[in-house]
N, C-alpha and C positions, 0 to 999 in steps of 0.2 A: 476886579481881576478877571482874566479872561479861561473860559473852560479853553480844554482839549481842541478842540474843535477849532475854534477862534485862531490856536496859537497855529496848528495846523497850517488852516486857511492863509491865514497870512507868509507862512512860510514859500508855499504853495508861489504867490504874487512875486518873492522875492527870487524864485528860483527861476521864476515864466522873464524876470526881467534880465538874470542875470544869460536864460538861454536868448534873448531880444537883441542884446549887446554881442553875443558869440556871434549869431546870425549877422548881426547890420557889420560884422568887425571882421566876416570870413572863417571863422574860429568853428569848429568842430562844437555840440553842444557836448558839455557832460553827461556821462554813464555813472549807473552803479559803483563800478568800480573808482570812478574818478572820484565822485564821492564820498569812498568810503577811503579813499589815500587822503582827501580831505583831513577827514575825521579823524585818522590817527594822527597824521600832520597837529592837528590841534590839541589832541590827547599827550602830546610829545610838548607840544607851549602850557598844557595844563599843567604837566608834572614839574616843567619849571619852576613856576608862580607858585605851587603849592610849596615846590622845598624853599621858594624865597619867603613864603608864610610861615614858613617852620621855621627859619629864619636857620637855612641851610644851604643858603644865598642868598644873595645879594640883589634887589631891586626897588623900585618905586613903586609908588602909584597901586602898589598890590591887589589890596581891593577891588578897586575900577579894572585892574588887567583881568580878575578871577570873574568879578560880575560877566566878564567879553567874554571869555571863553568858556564859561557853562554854555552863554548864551550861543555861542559859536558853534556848541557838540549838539545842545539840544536840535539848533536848525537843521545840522548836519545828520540826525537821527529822523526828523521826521520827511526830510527829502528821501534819505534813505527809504526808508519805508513806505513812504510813497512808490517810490519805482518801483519797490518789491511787490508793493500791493500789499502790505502787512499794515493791516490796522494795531498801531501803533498804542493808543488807548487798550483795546483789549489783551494783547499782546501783554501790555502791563500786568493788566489787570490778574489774566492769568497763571502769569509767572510769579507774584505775590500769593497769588491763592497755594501752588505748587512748592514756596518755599516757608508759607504757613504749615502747611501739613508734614513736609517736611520735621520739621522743627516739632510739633506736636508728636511726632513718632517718638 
């Protein structure tokens, strides 16, 4: 399985290809914000699939469509976070520590 870093990196190649294709097509490259209308966009196909898992609709294939779109929000998290420049690992990391203490109070 691959660390942080790995999935990052690859994201990284996918995003350098998808601005490759804007370029050679005339196409504006994506922003932040494009990205992050992405992201809801897919957080809006995620709650779908989850209420067709709850089985509070109607669909196929369910499993395979939920595997897509984790994977869909993750990429969409760590392009985000790249543009921002937010290390996205510790960023975690942190916020786990913050909601352990949390919780400990």
């Amino acid at each position: 399985m691959s660390d942080v870093t790995d999935l990052q990196k690859r994201a990284m190649l996918l995003r350098e290809r998808y601005n490759e294709i804007n370029d050679r097509n005339g196409y504006a490259r994506w922003n932040g914000q494009d990205y992050t209308s992405g992201l809801v966009g897919d957080v809006g196909d995620l709650i779908k699939i989850v209420m067709a898992k709850e089985n509070k609709r109607s669909g196929s294939d369910i499993d395979d469509k939920l595997r897509h779109e984790l994977g869909d929000i993750l990429w969409s998290l760590f392009v985000i976070a790249e543009t921002y420049n937010i290390n996205l690992e510790q960023a975690f990391y942190q916020t786990m520590q913050e909601l352990e203490q949390r919780l400990a109070a």
